[in-house]
ZADRENVEX-289387 format. One line per field, with one value per residue (C-alpha): residue number from 1; residue in one letter; x, z, y. Coordinates in nm, 3 decimals. Each point is the difference from the previous one (the first is absolute). Example, Ala and Ser with C-alpha at 12.3 -4.5 7.8 and 13.67 -1.06 7.14 Angstrom:
<atoms>
pos	c(1 | 2)
code	c(A | S)
x	c(1.230 | 0.137)
z	c(0.780 | -0.066)
y	c(-0.450 | 0.344)
</atoms>
This chain:
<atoms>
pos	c(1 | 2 | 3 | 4 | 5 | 6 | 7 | 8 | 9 | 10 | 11 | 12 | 13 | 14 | 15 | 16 | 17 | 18 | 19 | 20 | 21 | 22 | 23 | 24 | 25 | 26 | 27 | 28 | 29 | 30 | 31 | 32 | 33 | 34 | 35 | 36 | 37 | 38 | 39 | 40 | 41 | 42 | 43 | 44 | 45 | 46 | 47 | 48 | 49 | 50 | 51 | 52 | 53 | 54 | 55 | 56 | 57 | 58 | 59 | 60 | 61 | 62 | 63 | 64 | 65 | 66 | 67 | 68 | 69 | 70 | 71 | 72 | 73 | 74 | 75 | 76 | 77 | 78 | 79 | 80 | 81 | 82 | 83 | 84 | 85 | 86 | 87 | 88 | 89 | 90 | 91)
code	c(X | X | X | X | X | X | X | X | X | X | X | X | X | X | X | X | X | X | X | X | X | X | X | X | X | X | X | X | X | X | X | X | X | X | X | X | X | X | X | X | X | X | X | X | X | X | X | X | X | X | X | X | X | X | X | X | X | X | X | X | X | X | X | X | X | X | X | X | X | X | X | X | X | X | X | X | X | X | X | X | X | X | X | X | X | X | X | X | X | X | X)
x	c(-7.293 | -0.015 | -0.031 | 0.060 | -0.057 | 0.299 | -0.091 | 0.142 | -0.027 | 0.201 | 0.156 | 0.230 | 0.199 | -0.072 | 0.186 | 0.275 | -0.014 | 0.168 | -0.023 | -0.159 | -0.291 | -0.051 | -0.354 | -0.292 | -0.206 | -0.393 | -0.068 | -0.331 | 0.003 | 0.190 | 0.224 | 0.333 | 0.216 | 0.197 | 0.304 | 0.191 | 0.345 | -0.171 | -0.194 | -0.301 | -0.247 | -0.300 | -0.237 | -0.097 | -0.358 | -0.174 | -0.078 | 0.255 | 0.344 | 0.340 | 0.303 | -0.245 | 0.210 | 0.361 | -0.032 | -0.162 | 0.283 | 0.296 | 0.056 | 0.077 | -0.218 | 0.068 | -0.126 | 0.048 | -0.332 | -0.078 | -0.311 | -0.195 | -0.100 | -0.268 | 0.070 | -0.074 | 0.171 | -0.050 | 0.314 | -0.032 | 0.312 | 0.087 | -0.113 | -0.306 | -0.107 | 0.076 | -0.209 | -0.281 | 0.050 | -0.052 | -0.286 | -0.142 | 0.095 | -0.169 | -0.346)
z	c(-1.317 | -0.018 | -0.351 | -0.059 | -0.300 | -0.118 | -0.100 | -0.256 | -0.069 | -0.274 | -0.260 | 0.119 | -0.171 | 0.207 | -0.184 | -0.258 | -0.317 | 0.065 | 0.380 | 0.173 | 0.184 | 0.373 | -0.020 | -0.249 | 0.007 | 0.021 | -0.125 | 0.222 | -0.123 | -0.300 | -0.223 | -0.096 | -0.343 | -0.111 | -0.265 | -0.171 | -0.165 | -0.341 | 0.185 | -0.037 | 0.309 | 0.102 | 0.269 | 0.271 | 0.185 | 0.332 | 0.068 | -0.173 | 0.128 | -0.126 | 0.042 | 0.177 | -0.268 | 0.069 | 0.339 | 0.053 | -0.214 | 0.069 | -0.357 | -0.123 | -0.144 | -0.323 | 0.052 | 0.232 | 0.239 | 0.083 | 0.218 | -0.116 | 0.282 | 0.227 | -0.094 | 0.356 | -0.049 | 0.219 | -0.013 | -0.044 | 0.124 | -0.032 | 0.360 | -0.043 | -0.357 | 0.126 | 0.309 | -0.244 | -0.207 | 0.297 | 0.135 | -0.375 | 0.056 | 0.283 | -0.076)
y	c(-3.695 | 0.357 | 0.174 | 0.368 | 0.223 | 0.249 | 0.361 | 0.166 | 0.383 | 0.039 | -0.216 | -0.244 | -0.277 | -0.311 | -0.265 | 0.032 | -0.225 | -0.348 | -0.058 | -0.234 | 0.142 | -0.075 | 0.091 | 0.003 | 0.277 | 0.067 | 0.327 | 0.114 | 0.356 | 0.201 | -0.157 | -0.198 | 0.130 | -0.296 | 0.114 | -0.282 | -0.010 | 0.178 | 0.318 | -0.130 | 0.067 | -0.182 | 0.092 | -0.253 | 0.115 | -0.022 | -0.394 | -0.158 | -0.150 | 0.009 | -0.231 | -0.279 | -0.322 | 0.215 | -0.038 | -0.340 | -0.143 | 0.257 | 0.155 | 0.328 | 0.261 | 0.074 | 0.430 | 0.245 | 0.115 | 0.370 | 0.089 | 0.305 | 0.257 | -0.097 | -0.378 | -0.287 | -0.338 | -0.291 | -0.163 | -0.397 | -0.228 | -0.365 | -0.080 | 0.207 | -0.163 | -0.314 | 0.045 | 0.087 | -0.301 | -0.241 | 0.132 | -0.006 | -0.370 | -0.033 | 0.139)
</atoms>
C-alpha cells in the first residue's frame, strides 16, 4: 500500500457540497476551507481529517472544500482506511 500526499499551490476546490467523497483527507501541512449551503466558512488545520464517517459509510458532504495555497493532503480511501482498521485489529 502506497500512500502519497497531493500539493496544492493555490486554492483549489476539492469536493463540491453533496457528493460522495472517494477519499478522506489528512491535512499534513496548510489548511482546508469548508463553505456550507449558508456561506459560512470554517477552517480545518494541520493534523486533522475530513470526510473519514462520509467515506467509511458512502454519504454525502453536506459543504464544499477549498485548499488554501501551500496546503499537502494525504488522501485516505476505503481500501486504505480499511487496511488501517485491520491492522488496528490485529495489534
Amino acid at each position: 500500500m502506497k500512500m502519497q500526499t497531493q500539493n496544492f499551490l493555490e486554492t483549489t476546490k476539492i469536493h463540491y457540497k453533496g457528493m460522495v467523497p472517494l477519499v478522506a483527507y489528512l491535512i499534513i501541512s496548510g489548511q482546508l476551507e469548508t463553505r456550507d449551503s449558508k456561506g459560512e466558512i470554517k477552517n480545518i488545520s494541520a493534523g486533522e481529517m475530513i470526510g473519514l464517517k462520509e467515506v467509511w459509510h458512502h454519504e454525502p458532504l453536506h459543504f464544499d472544500i477549498d485548499t488554501t495555497p501551500g496546503t499537502t493532503l494525504l488522501p485516505l480511501d476505503k481500501s486504505m482506511l480499511e487496511r488501517f482498521k485491520q491492522v488496528l485489529l490485529e495489534s
